[in-house]
DRENPA-3360 file (N, C-alpha, C; in nm, 2 decimals, always signed):
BEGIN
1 = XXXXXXXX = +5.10/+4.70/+3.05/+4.98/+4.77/+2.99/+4.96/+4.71/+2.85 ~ +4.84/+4.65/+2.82/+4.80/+4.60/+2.69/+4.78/+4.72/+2.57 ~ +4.86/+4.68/+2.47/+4.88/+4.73/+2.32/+4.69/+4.81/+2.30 ~ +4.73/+4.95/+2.22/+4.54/+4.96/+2.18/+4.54/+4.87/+2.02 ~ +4.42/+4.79/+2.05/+4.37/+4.73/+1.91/+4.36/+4.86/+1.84 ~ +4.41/+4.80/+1.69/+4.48/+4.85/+1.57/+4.31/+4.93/+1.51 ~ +4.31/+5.02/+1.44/+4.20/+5.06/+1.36/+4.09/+4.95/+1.24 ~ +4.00/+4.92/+1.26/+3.97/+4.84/+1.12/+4.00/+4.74/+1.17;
9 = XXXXXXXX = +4.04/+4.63/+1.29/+4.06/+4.52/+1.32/+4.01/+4.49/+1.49 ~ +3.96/+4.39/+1.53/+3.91/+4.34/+1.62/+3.93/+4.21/+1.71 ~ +3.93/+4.19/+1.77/+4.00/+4.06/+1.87/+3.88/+4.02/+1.95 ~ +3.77/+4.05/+1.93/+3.65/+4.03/+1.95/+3.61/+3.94/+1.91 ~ +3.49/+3.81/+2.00/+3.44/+3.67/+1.94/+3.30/+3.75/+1.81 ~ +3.28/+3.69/+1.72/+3.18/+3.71/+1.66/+3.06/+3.75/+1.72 ~ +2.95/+3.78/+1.73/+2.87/+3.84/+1.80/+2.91/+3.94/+1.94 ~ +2.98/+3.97/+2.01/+3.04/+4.02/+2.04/+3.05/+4.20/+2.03;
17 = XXXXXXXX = +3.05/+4.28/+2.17/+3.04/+4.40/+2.08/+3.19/+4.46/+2.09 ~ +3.17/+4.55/+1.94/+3.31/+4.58/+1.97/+3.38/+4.73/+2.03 ~ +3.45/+4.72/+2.08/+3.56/+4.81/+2.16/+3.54/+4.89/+2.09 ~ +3.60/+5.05/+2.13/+3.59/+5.17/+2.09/+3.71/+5.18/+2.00 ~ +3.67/+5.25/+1.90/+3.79/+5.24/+1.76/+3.79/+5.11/+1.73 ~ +3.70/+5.03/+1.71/+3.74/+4.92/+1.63/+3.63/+4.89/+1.54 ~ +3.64/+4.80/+1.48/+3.52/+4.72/+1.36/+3.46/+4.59/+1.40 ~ +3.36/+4.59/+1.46/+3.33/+4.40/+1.47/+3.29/+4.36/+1.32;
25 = XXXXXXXX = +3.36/+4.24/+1.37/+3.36/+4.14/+1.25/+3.20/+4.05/+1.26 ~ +3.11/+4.04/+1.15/+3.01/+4.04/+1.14/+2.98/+3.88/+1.22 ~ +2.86/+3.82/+1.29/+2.84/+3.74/+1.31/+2.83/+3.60/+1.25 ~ +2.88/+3.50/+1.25/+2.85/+3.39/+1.12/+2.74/+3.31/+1.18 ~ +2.69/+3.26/+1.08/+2.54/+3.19/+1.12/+2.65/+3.07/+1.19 ~ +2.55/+2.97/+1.28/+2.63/+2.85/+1.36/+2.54/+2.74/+1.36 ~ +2.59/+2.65/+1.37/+2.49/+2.52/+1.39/+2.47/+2.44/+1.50 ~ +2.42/+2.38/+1.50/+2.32/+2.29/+1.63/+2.43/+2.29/+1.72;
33 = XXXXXXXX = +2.56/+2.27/+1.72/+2.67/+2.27/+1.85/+2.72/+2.40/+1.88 ~ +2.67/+2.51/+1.80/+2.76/+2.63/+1.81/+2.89/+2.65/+1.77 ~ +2.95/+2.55/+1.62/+3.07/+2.58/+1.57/+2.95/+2.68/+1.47 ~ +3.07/+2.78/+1.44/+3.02/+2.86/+1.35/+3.12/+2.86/+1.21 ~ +3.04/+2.89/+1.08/+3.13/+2.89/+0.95/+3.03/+2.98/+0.88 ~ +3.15/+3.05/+0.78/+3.04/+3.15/+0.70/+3.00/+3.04/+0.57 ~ +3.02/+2.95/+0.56/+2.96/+2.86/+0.48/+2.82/+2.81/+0.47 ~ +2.75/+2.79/+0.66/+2.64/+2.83/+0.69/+2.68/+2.66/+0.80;
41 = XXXXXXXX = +2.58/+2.61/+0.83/+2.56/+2.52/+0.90/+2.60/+2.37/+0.82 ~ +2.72/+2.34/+0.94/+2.79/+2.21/+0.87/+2.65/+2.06/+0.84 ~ +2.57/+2.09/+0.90/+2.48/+1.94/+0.89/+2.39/+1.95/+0.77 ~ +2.37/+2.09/+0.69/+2.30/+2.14/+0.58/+2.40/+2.15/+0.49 ~ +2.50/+2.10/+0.47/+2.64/+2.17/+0.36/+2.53/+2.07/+0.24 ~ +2.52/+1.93/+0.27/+2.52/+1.84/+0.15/+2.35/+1.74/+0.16 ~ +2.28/+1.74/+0.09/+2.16/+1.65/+0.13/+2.13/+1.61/+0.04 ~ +2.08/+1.48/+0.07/+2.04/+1.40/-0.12/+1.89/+1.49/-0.14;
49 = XXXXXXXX = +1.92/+1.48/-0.31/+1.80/+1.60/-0.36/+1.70/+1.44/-0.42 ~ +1.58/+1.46/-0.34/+1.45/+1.33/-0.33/+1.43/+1.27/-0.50 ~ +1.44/+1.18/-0.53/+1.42/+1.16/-0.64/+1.29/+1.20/-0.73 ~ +1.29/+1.25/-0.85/+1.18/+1.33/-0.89/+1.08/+1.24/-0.92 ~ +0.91/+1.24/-0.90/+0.82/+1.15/-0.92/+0.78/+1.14/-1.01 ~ +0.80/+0.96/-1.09/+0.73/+0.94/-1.22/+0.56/+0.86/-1.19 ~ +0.55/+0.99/-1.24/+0.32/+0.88/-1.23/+0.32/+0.81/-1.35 ~ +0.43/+0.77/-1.47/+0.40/+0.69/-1.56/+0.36/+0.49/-1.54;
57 = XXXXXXXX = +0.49/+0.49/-1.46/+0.45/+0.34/-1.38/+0.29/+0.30/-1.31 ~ +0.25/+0.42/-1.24/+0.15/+0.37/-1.19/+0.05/+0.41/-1.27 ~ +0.03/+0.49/-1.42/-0.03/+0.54/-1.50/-0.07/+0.35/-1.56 ~ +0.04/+0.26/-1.58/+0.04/+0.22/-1.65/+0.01/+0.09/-1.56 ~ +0.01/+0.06/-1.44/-0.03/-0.04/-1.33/-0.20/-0.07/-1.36 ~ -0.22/+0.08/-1.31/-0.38/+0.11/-1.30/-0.41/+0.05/-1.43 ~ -0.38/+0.09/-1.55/-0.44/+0.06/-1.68/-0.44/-0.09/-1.68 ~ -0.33/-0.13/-1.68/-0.35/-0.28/-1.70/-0.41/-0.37/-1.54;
65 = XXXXXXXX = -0.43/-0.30/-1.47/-0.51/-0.35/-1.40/-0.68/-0.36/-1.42 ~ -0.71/-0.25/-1.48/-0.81/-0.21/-1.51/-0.86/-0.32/-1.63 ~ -0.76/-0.33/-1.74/-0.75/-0.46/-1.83/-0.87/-0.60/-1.78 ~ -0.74/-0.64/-1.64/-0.77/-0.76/-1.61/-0.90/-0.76/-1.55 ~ -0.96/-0.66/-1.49/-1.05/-0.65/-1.42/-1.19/-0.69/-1.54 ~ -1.19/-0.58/-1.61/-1.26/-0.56/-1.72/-1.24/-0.74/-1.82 ~ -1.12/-0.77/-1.86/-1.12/-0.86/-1.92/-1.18/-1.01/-1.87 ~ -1.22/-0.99/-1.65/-1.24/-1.11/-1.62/-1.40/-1.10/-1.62;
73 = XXXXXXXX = -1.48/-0.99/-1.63/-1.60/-0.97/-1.65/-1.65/-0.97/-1.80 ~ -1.57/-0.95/-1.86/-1.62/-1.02/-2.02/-1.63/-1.15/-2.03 ~ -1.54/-1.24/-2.01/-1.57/-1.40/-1.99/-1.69/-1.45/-1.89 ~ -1.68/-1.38/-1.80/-1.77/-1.42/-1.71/-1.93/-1.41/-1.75 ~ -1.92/-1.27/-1.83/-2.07/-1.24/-1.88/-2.08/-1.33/-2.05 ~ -1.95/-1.36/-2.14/-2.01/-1.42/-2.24/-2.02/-1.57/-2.23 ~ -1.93/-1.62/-2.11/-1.91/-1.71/-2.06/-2.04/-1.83/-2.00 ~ -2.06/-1.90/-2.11/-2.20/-2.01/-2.03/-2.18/-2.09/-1.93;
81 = XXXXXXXX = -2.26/-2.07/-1.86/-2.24/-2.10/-1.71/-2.27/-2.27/-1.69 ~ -2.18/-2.29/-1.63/-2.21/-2.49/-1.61/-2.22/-2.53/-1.51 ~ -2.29/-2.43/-1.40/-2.36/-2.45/-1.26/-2.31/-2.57/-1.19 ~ -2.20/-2.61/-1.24/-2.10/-2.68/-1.16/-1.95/-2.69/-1.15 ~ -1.87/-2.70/-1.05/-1.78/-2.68/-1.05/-1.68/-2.79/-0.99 ~ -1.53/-2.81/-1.01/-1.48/-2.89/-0.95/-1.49/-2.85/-0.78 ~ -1.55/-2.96/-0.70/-1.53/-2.94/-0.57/-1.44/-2.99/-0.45 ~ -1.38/-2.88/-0.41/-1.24/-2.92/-0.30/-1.28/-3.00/-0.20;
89 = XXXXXXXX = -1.19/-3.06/-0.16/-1.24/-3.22/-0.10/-1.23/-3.17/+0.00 ~ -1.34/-3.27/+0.11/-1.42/-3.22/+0.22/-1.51/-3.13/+0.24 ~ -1.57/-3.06/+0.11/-1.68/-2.99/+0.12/-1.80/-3.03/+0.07 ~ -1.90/-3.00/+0.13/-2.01/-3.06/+0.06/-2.04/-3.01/-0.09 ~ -2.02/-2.90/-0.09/-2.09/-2.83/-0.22/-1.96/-2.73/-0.29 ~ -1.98/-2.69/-0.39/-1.89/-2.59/-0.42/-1.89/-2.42/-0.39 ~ -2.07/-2.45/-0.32/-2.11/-2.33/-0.27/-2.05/-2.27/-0.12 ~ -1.99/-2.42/-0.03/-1.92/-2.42/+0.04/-1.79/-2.38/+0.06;
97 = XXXXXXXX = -1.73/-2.49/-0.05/-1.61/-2.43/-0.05/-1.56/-2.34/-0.06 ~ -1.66/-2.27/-0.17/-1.62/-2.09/-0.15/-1.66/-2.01/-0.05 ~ -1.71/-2.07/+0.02/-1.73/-1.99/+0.12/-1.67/-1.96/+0.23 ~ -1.59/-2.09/+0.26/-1.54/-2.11/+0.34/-1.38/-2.06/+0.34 ~ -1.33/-2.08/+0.19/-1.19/-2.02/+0.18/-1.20/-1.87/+0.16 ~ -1.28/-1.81/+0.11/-1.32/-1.70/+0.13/-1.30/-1.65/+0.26 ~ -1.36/-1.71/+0.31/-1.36/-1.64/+0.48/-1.20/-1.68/+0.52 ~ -1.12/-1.78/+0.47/-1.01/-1.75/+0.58/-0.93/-1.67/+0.41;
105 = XXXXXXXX = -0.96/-1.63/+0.33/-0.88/-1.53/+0.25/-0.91/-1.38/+0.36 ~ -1.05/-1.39/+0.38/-1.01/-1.25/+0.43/-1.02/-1.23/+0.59 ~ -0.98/-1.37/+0.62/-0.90/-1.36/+0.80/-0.74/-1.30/+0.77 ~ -0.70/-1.35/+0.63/-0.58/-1.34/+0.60/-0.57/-1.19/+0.54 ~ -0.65/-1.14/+0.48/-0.68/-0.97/+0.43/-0.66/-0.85/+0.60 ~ -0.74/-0.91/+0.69/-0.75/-0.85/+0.83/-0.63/-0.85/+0.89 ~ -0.51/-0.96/+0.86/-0.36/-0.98/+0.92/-0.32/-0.90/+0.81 ~ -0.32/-0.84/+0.70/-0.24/-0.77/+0.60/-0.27/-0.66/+0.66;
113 = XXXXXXXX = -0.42/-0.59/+0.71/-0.45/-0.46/+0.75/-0.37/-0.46/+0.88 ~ -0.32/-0.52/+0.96/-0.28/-0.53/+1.10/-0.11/-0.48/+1.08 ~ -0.02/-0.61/+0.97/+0.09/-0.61/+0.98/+0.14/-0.44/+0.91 ~ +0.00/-0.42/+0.80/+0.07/-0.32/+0.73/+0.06/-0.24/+0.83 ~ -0.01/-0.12/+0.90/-0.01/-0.09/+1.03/+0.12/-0.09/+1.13 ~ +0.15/-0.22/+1.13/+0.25/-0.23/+1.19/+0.39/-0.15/+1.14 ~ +0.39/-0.21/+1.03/+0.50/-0.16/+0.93/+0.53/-0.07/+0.93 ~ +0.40/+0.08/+0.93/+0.42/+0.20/+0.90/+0.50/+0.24/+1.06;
121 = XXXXXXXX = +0.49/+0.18/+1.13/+0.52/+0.21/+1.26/+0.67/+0.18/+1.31 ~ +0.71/+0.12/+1.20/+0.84/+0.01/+1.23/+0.84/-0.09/+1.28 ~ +0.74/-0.17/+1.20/+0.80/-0.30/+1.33/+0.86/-0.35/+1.26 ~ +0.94/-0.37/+1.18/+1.07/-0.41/+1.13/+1.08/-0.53/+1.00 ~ +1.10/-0.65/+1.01/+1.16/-0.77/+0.96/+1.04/-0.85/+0.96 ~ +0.95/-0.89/+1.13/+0.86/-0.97/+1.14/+0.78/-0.93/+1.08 ~ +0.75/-0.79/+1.08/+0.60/-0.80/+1.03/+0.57/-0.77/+0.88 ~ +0.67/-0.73/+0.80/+0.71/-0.72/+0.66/+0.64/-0.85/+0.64;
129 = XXXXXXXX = +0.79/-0.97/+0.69/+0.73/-1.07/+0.64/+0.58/-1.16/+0.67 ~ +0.53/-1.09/+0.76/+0.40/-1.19/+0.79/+0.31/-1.07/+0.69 ~ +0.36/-0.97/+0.66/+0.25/-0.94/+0.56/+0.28/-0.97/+0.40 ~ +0.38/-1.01/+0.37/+0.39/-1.07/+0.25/+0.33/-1.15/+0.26 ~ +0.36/-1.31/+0.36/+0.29/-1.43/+0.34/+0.21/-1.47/+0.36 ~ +0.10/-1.34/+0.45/-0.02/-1.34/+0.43/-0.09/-1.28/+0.35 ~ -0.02/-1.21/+0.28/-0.08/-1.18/+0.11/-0.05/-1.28/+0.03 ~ +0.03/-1.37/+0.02/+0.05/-1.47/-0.11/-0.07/-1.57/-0.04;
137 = XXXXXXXX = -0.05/-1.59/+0.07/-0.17/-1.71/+0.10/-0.31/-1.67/+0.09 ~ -0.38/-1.54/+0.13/-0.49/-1.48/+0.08/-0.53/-1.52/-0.09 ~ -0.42/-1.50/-0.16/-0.44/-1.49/-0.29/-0.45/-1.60/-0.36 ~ -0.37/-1.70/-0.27/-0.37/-1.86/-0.36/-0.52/-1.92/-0.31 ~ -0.58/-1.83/-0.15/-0.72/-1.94/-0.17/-0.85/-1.88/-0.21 ~ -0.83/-1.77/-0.31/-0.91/-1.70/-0.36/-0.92/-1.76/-0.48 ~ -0.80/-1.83/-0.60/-0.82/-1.87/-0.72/-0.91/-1.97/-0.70 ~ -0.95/-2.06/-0.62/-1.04/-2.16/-0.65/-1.20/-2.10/-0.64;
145 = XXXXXXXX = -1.21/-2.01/-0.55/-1.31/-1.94/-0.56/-1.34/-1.85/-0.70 ~ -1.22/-1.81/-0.78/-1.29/-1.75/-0.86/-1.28/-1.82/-1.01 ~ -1.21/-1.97/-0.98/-1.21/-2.04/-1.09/-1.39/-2.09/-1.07 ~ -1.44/-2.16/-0.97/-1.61/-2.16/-0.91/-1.65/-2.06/-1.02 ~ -1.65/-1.89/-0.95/-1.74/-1.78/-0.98/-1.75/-1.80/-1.15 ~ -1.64/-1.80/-1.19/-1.62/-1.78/-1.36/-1.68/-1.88/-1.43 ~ -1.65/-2.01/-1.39/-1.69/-2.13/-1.44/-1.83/-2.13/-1.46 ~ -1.88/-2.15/-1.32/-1.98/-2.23/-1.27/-2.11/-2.17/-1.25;
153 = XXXXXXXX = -2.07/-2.00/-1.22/-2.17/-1.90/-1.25/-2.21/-1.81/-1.34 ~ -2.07/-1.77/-1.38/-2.00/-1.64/-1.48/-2.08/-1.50/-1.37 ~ -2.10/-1.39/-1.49/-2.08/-1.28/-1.42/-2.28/-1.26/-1.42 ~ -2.29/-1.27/-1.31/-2.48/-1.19/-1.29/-2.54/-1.06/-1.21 ~ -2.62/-1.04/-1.25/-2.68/-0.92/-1.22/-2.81/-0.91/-1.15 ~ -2.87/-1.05/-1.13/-3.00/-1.10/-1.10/-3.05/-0.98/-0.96 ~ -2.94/-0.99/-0.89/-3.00/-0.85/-0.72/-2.91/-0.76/-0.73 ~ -2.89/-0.68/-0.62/-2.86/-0.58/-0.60/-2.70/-0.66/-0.55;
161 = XXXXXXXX = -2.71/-0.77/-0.43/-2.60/-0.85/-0.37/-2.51/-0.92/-0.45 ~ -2.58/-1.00/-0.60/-2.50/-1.09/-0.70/-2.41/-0.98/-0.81 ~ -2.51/-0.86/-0.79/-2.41/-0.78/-0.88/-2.33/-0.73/-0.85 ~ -2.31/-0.67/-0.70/-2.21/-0.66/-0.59/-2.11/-0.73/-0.61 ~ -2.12/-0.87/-0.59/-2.05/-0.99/-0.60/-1.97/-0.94/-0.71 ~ -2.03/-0.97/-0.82/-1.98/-0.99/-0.97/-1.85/-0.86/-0.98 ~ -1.91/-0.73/-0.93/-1.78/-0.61/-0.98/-1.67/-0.63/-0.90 ~ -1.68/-0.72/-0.76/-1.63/-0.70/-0.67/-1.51/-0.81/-0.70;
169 = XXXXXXXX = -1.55/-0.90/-0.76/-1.51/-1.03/-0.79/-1.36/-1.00/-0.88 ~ -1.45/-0.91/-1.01/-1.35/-0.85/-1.09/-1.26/-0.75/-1.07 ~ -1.29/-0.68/-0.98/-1.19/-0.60/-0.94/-1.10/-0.64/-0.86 ~ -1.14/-0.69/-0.77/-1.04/-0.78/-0.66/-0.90/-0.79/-0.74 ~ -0.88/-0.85/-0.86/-0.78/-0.92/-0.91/-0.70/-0.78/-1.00 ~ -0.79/-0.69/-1.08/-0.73/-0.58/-1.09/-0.66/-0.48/-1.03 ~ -0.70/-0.46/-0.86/-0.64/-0.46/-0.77/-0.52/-0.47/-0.72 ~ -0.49/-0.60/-0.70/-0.40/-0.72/-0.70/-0.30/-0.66/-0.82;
177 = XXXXXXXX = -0.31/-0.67/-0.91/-0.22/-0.65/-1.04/-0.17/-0.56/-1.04 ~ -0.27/-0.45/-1.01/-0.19/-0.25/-1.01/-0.10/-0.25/-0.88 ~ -0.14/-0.34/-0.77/-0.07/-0.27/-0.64/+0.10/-0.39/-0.71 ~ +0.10/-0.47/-0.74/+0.16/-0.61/-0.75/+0.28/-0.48/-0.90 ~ +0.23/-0.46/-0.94/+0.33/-0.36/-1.05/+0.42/-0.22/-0.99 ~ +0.34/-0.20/-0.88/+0.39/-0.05/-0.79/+0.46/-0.06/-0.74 ~ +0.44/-0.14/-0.66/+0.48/-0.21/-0.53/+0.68/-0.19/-0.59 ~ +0.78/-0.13/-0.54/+0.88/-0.16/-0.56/+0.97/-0.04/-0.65;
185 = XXXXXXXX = +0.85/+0.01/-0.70/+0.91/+0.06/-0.82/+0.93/+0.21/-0.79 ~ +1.07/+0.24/-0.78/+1.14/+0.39/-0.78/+1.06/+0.51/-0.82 ~ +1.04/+0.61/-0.77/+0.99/+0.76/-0.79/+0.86/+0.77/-0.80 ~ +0.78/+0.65/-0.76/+0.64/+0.63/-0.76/+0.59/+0.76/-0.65 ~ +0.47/+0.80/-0.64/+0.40/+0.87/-0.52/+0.42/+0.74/-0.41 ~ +0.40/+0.80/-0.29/+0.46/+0.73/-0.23/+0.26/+0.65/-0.13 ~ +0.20/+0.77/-0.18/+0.07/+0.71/-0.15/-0.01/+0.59/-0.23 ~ +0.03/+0.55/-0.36/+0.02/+0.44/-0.42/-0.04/+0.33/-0.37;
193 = XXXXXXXX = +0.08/+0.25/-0.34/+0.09/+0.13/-0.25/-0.01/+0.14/-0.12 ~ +0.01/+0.24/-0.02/-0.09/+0.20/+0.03/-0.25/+0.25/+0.00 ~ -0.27/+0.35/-0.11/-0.42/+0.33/-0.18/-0.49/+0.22/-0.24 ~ -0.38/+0.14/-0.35/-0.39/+0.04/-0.38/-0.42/-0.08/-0.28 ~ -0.35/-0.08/-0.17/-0.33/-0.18/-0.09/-0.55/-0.20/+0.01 ~ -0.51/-0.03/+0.02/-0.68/-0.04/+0.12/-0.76/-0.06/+0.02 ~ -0.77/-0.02/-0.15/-0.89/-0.07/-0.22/-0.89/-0.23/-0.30 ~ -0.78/-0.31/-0.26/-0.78/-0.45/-0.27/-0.86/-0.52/-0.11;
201 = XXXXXXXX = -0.83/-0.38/-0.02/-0.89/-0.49/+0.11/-1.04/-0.48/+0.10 ~ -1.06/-0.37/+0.06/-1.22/-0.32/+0.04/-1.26/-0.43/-0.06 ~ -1.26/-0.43/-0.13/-1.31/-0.52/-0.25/-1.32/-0.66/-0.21 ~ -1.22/-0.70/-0.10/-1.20/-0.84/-0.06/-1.34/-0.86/+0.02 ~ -1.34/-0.70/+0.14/-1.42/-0.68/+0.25/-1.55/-0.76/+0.17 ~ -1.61/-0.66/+0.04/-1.71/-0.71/-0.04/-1.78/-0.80/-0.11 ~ -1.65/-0.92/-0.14/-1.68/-1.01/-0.18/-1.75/-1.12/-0.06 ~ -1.66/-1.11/+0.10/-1.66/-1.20/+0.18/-1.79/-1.14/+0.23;
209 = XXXXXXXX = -1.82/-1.01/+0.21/-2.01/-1.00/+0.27/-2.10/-1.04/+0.17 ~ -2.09/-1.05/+0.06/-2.19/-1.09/-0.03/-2.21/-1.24/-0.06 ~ -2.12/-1.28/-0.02/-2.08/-1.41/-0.03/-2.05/-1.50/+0.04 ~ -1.98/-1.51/+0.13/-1.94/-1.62/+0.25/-2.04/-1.54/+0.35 ~ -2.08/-1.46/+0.37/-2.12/-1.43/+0.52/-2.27/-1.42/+0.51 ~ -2.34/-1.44/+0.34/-2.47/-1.47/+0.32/-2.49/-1.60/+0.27 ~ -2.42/-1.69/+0.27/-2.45/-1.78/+0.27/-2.44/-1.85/+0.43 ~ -2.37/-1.82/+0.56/-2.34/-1.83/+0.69/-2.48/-1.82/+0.72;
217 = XXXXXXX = -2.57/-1.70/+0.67/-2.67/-1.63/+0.75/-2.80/-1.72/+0.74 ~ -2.76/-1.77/+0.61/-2.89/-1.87/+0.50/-2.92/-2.03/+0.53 ~ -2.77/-2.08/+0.52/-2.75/-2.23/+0.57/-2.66/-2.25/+0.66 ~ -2.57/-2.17/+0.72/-2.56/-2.18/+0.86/-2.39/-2.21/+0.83 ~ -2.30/-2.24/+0.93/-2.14/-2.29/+0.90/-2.17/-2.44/+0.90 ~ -2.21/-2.48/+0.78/-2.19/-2.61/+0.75/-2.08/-2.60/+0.60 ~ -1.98/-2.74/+0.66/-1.91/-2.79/+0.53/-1.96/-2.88/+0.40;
% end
């Protein structure tokens, strides 16, 4: 014949009810396997605390982006225009050539919208890198186009389309600068990079309509 449990003590599992004359011992919270500790749940004991967000970095991206932007529209507007420009070989005009690299900058802007996409999704290693190197190449065939715009036109206002052009022109690269400063940098918002990133595509979007795709509509795809 089994011993009677002692007063004030229990031999009872935690939740558990307990026997007559005895005390149940209070339940302990348990975790996702059902080990239990009064400590509370072993997968919550320890978790890195998120690092706190500084908006000073991107306080100071935006600004000096804002700089360049602003800085490339003052040359452009005090800037006298010499309605000619060096032309890349095999184009007829210089009106061409920008048009033309234009348009595969922003075949190359449409693969940044695709990879980045991808990225958020995981797609790993490949598409990181095809969206870097279709950002660096977007960007190297845009400088001859806006060495053209600066030069050869500077900054105008003559329609509704050239002035388009003109803020679009300048921002583009202020753009470029703010996302190019963010990009990497610890405790930033994490919406940054990609705000920055869709208002560099936009701006590109704008240039290549005001520009390569009215001159397509006017003289046709000739080199």
């Amino acid at each position: 014949m089994a011993a009677p449990a002692r007063a004030g003590t229990s031999d009872a599992r935690p939740g558990a009810a307990a026997l007559p004359g005895t005390t149940a011992r209070p339940a302990a919270p348990t975790d996702d396997d059902g080990a239990w500790t009064f400590e509370g749940p072993a997968h919550a004991a320890a978790r890195p605390t998120p690092p706190a967000l500084r908006p000073g970095p991107l306080v100071v991206a935006v600004a000096l982006g804002t700089m360049v932007s602003v800085g490339l529209g003052v040359y452009g507007r005090v800037h006298e225009p010499a309605l000619v420009a060096i032309n890349v070989a095999g184009f007829s005009s210089g009106t061409a050539a920008k048009s033309w690299l234009g348009t595969a900058a922003f075949a190359l802007a449409l693969v940044q919208l695709g990879s980045a996409r991808r990225m958020h999704r995981g797609g790993g290693r490949v598409a990181a890198g095809l969206h870097r190197w279709s950002g660096r190449a977007a960007v190297l065939l845009t400088v001859p186009v806006a060495v053209h715009c600066l030069y050869a036109l500077g900054y105008q206002d003559t329609t509704v389309r050239v002035l388009v052009h003109s803020l679009a022109g300048c921002a583009v690269y202020g753009a470029f600068v703010a996302k190019m400063l963010v990009l990497g940098r610890p405790g930033g918002p994490r919406w940054a990079v990609p705000v920055l990133g869709a208002l560099l595509f936009v701006v590109l979007t704008a240039l290549w309509l005001t520009s390569s795709l009215w001159f397509f509509t006017t003289s046709g795809p000739t080199l």
